[in-house]
C-alpha positions in Angstrom: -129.1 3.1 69.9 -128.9 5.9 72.6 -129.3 8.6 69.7 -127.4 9.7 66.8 -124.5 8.2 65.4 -123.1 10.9 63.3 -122.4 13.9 65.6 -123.2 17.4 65.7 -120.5 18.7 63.5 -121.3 15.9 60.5 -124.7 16.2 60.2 -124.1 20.1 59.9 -121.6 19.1 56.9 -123.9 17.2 55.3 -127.2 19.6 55.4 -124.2 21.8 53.7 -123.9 19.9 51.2 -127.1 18.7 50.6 -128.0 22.4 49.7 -125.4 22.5 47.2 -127.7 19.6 44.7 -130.9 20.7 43.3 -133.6 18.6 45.1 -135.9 20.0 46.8 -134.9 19.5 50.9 -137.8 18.4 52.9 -138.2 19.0 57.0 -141.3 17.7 58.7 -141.7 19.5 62.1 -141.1 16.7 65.3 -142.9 17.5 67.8 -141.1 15.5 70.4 -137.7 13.2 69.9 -139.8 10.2 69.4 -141.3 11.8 66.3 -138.0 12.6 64.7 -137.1 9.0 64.7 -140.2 8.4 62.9 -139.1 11.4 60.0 -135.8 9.7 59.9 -137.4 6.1 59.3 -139.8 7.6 56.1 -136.1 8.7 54.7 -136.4 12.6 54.8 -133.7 15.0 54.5 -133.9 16.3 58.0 -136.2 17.8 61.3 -137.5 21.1 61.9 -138.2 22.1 65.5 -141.0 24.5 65.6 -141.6 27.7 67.7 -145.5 27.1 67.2 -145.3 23.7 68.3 -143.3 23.7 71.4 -145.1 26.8 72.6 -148.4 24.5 72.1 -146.6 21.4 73.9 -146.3 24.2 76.6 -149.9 24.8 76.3 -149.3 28.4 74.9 -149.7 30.3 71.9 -147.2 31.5 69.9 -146.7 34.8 71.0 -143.1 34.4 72.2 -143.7 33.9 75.6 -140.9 30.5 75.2 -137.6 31.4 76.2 -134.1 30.3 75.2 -133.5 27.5 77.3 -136.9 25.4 76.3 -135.7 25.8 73.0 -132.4 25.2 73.2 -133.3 22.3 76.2 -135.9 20.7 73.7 -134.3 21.2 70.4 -131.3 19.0 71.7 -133.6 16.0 72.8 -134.9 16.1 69.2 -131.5 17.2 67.4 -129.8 13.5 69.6 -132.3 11.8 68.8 -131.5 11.5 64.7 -128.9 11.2 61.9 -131.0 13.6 60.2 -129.8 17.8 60.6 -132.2 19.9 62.8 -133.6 23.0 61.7 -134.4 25.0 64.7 -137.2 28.4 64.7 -135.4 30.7 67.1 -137.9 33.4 66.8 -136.6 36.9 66.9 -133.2 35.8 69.2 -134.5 36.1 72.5 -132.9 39.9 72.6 -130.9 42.4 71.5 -128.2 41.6 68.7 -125.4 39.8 71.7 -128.7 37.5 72.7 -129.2 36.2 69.7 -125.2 35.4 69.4 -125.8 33.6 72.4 -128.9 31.9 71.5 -126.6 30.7 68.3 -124.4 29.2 70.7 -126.3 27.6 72.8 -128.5 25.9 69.9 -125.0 25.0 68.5 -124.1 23.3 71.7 -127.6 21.9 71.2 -126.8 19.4 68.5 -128.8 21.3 65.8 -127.9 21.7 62.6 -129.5 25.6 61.7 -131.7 28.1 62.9 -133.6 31.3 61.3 -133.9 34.8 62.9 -136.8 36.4 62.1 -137.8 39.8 61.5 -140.9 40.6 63.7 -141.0 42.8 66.5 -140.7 41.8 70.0 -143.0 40.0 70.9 -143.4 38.3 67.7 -146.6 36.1 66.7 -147.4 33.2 64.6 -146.4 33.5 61.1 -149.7 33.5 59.4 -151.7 35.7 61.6 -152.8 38.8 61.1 -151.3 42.2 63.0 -147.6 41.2 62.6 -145.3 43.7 62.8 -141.5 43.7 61.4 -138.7 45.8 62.6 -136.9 48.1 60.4 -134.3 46.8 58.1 -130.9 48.3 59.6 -132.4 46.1 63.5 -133.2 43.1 61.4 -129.8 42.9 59.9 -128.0 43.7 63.1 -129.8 40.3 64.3 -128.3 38.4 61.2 -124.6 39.8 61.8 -125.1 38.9 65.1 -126.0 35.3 64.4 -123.1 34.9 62.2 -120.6 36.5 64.3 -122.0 34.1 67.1 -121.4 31.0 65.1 -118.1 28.4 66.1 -119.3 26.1 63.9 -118.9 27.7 60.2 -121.4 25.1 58.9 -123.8 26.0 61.6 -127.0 27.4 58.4 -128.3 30.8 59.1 -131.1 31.2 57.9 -133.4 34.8 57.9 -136.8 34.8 58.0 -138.6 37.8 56.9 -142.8 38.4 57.6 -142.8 41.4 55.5 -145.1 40.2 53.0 -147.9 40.1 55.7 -147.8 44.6 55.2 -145.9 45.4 52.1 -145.2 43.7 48.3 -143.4 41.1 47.0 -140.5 43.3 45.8 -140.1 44.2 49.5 -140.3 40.9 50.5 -137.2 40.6 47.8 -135.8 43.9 49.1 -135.4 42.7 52.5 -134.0 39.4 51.8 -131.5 41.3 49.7 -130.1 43.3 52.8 -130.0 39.7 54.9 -128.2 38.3 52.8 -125.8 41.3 52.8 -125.6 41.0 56.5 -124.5 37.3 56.0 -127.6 35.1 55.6 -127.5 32.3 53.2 -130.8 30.8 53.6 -133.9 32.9 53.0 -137.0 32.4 54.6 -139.9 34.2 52.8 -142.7 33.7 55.6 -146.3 33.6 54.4 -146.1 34.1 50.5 -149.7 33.7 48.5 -149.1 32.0 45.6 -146.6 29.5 43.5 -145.8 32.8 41.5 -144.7 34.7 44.3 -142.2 31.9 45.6 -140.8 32.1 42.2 -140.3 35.5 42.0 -138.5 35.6 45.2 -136.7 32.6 44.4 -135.3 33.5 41.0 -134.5 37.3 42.5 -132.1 35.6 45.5 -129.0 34.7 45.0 -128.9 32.0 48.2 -131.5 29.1 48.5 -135.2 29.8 49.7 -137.2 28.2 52.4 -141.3 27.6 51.6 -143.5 27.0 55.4 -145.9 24.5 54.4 -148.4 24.6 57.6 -151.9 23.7 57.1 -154.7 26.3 57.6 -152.1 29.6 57.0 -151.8 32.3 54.4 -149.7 30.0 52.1 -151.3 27.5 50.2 -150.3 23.8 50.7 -147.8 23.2 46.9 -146.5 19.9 46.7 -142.9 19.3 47.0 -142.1 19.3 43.0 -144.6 22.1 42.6 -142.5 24.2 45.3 -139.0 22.7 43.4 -140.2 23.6 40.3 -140.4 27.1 41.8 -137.1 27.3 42.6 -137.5 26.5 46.2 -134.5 24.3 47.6 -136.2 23.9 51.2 -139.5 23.3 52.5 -140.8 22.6 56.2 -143.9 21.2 57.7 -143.6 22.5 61.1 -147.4 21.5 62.6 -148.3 18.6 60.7 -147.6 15.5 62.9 -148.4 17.7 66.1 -152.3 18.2 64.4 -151.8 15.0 63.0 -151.4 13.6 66.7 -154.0 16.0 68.6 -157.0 14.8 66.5 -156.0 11.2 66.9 -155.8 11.9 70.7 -159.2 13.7 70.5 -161.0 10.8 68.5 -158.8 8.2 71.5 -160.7 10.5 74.3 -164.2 11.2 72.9 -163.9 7.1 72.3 -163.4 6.5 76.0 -165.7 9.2 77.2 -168.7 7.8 74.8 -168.7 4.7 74.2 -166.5 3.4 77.9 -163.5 2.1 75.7 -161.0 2.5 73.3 -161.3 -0.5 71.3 -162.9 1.3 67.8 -160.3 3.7 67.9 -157.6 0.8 68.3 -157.0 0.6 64.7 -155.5 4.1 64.4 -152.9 3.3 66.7 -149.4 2.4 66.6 -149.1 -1.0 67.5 -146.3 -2.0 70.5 -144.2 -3.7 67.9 -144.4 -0.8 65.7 -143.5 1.1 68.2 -140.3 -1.6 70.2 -138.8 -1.7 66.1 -138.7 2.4 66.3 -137.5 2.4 69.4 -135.1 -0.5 68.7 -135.7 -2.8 71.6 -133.7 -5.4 70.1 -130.7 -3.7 69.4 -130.9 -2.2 73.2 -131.3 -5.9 74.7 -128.5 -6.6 72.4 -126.2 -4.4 74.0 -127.4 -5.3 77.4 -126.8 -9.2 76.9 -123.2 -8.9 75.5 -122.0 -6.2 77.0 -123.3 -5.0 81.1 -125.7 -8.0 81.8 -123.8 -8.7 85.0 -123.6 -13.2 85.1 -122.1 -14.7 88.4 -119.0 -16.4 88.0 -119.2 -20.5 88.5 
């Protein structure tokens, strides 16, 4: 009730140690704190908070144009919201190496449990389009030392993402995430690979866990979670899913209305209100309410 019950500092402990098993971590993106519950209920091992999405909740593209404080500010409805650890997408840092120590902070102040710095230039763009841009290797790990410099929370994850695959090999893609890791990563985040073959190769090159992006329609094609751990990947995100998921649901609610003057053949798609009072936990709040504040005038 109200949010979390394991606070900040826990649930960062125990993403910790769940990276230190071998099953394969998953982290469906929540596109708002209401979602999160949802990813919690299904049993997952945590909540990524995408750049993409909340730029499109903003009704922007992903171009960097969101600044610290939405993501921070949103981040930390989501993060309250669930037992689960947040992984956060921080995008490039917001700045120059003391921004993004900042930008650690504040996400750490946030509730969440990790972020990843990626190595694009300024102003960065989606992950799998095409025309990216990274910067050169001594900038992108003066971002990372500054991430873990900015830490007060030791088992806040750093995690580096690198988009060099989208211009250059594999082997650079393994040659940069060798230098992060120097400069005090310990979660790699090899964005956009092609195949299975190529997350294994970077996987069994790395000496620190690997992160797979599994968004729909990108360069990446969509493995399934023991294809991906058979790989040798140890975390995988699906940062658009339920947002898509949601927007063509809300597109087959409107055309309904608009055609046909109602909403009632769409009504089976929908969450029901009970579905939704038991996520919310309506009882346990009226609970609280009864026994505890509900004011009762004396006789």
């Amino acid at each position: 009730m109200l949010g979390a019950n394991v606070n900040a500092a826990s649930r960062r402990a125990n993403l910790r140690e769940a990276l230190e098993g071998e099953s394969l971590l998953q982290f469906p993106g929540a596109f708002n704190p209401l979602a999160a519950k949802m990813i919690e209920s299904f049993g997952f091992d945590g909540v990524y908070v995408s750049g993409a999405v909340m730029s499109a909740e903003l009704g922007l593209p992903d171009i960097g144009l969101t600044t610290l404080s939405e993501v921070a500010g949103r981040s930390g409805q989501i993060a309250q919201m669930t037992n689960l650890p947040t992984i956060v997408d921080a995008d490039t840092g917001f700045g120059e190496p003391m921004n993004v120590a900042r930008t650690i902070q504040a996400l750490e102040d946030a509730g969440v449990a990790g972020a990843h710095i990626e190595d694009q230039v300024n102003p960065k763009r989606c992950g799998h389009l095409d025309g990216k841009e990274v910067v050169d290797v001594d900038t992108a790990a003066k971002r990372l030392r500054a991430a873990v410099a900015g830490r007060r929370d030791d088992n806040f994850l750093v995690i580096a993402r690198t988009d060099i695959r989208a211009q250059a090999s594999v082997e650079a893609t393994i040659d940069r995430g060798l230098a992060l890791i120097e400069a005090g990563a310990e979660v790699v985040f090899p964005e956009a690979l092609r195949t299975l073959a190529e997350f294994e190769q970077v996987a069994a090159a790395l000496p620190v866990p690997i992160l797979a992006n599994m968004t729909e329609f990108g360069k990446s094609e969509l493995f399934s979670a023991s294809q991906l751990a058979g790989a040798g990947v140890r975390l995988v995100i699906y940062p658009v899913t339920l947002l898509r998921l949601a927007m063509g649901a809300a597109h087959a609610g409107l055309s309904a209305i608009k055609n046909e003057g109602s909403q009632t053949s769409v009504l089976p798609q929908m969450q029901t209100r009970a579905e939704l009072y038991e996520l919310l936990d309506y009882a346990g709040y009226n609970v609280f309410d009864e026994e505890i504040f509900t004011y009762k005038a004396s006789e």
